[in-house]
C-alpha distance (Angstrom), angle and dihedral (degrees) to the residues before:
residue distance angle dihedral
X1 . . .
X2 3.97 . .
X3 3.49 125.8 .
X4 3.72 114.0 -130.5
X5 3.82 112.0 -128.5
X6 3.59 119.8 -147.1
X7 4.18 120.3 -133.7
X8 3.77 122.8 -129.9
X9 3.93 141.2 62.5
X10 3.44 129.8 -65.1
X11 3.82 121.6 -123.6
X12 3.80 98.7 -100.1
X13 3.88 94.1 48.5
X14 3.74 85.2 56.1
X15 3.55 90.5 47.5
X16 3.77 83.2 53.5
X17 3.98 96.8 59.2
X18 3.89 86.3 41.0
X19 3.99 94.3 58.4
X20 4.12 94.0 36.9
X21 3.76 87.8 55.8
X22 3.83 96.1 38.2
X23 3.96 86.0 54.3
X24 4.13 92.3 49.3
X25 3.15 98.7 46.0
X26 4.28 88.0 44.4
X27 4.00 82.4 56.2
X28 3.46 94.1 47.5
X29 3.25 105.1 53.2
X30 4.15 103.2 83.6
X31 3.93 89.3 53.9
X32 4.05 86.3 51.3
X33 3.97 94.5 56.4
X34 3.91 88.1 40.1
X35 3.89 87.3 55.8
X36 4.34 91.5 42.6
X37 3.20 96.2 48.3
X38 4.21 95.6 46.6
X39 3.88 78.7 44.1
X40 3.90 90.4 63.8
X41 3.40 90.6 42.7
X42 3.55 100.5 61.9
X43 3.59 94.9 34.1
X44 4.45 85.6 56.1
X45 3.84 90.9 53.2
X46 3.27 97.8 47.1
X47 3.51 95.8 50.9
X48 3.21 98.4 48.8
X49 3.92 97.5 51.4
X50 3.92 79.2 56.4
X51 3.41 83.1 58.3
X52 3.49 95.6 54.5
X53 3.80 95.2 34.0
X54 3.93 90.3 61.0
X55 3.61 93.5 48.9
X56 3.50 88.0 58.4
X57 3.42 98.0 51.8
X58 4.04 91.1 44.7
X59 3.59 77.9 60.4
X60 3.85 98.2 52.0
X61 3.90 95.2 36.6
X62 3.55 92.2 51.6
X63 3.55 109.6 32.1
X64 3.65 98.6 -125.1
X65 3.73 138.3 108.5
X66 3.71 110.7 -91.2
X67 3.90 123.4 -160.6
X68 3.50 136.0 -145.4
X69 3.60 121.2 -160.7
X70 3.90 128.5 -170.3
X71 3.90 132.8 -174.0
X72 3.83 122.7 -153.5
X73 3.69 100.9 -175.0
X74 4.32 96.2 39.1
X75 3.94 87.1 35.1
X76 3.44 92.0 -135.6
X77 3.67 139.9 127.7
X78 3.99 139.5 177.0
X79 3.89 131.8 161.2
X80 4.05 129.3 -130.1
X81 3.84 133.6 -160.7
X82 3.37 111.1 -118.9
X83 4.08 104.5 -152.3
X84 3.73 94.1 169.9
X85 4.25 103.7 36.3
X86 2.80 99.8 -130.1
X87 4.04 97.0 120.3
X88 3.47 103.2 -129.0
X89 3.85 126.5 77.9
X90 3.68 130.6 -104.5
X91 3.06 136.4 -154.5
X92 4.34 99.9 -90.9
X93 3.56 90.9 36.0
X94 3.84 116.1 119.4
X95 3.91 112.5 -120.7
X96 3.92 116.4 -177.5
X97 3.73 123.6 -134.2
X98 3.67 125.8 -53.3
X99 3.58 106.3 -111.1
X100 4.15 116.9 -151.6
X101 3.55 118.6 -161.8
X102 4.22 103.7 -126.1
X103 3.69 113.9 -116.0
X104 3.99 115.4 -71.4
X105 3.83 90.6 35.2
X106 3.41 121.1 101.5
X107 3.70 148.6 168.2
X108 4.11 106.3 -101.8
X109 3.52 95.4 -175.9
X110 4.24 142.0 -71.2
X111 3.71 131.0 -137.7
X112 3.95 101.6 -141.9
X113 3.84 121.4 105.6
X114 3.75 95.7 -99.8
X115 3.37 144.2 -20.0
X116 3.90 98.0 -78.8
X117 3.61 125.7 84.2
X118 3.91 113.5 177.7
X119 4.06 110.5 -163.9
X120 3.76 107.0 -149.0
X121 4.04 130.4 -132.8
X122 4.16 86.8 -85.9
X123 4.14 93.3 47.2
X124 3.52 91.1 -104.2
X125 3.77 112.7 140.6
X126 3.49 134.8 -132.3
X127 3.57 104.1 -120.3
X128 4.50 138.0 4.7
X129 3.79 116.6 -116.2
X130 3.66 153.7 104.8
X131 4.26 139.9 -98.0
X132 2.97 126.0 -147.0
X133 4.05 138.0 -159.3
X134 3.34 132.1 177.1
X135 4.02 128.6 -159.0
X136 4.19 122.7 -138.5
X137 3.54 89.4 -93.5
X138 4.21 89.5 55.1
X139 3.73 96.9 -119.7
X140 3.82 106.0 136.3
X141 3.78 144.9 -143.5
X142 3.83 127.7 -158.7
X143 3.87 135.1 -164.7
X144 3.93 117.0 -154.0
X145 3.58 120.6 -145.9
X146 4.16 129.7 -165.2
X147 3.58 118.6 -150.1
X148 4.06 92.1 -150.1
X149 3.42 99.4 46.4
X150 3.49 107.7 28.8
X151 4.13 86.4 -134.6
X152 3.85 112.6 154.0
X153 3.46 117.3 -169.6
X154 4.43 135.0 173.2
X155 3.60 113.9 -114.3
X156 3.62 122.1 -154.5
C-alpha cells in the first residue's frame, strides 16, 4: 500500500521565505531613500528650469518683459509677465504658479545679483549666473543661465 503525500510547504519553510525577504528588503532600504530623494532632486530642477524656460518664451511670444522671481529663505519661486516694464507686477498682470520646494529640498545658494531675472522681448536675460538646490542628503543640482541668450540649462 502507498502512502499518499500531500503538496505544499510546511509552516517553518514559510517562515523561512518570510525572514529572507524581511532581511532584503531591511538591507535595502538605505539605497531606496538614497535613490527617492536623488529622484526629487532631479525632478525639482527640472521643473524649475521649465519654469524659467516658459517665462522666457512668454517673453518672446508676447513681446514683453517676463520676470522670474526666486526665494531662498520661503524656497519658492514663480514668474510674471511684465506688459508694462516696469519690473514689478500689477494688478492685471499674469503671474504663473507659486512653486514650493517639497520638504528636504532647499535652496543652497546662486551666484546672480539677486533673486530676479527679467528675460527680455528677444529671450535675452537680465543677468548670467547659477541656482543651486540641494536635497536632505546634501547632494546638489544647479541650473546655468546666459545673460545674452537667455539659454538655461541643468548641470549635473
Amino acid at each position: 500500500m502507498e502512502i499518499a503525500r500531500k503538496k505544499g510547504f510546511t509552516l517553518v519553510e514559510l517562515m523561512f521565505v518570510i525572514l529572507v525577504f524581511g532581511l532584503l528588503m531591511l538591507l535595502s532600504l538605505p539605497g531606496f531613500n538614497k535613490f527617492l530623494q536623488t529622484w526629487k532632486l532631479n525632478g525639482e530642477i527640472d521643473k524649475m528650469a521649465a519654469s524659467m524656460r516658459t517665462a522666457r518664451s512668454a517673453a518672446i511670444m508676447k513681446n514683453i518683459d517676463a520676470v522670474f522671481q526666486f526665494d531662498i529663505n520661503q524656497n519658492v519661486y514663480f514668474y510674471f509677465e511684465d506688459e508694462d516694464g516696469d519690473g514689478s507686477r500689477d494688478g492685471g498682470e499674469y503671474r504663473s504658479a507659486r512653486y514650493t520646494l517639497p520638504p528636504g529640498i532647499t535652496f543652497q545658494g546662486h551666484t546672480l545679483a539677486g533673486t530676479t531675472i527679467t528675460f527680455g522681448p528677444r529671450g535675452n536675460a537680465s543677468q548670467n549666473g547659477t541656482i543651486t538646490i540641494q536635497n536632505a542628503l546634501a547632494k546638489t543640482r544647479q541650473i546655468s543661465l546666459f545673460a545674452g541668450t537667455g539659454n538655461i540649462r541643468v548641470d549635473t
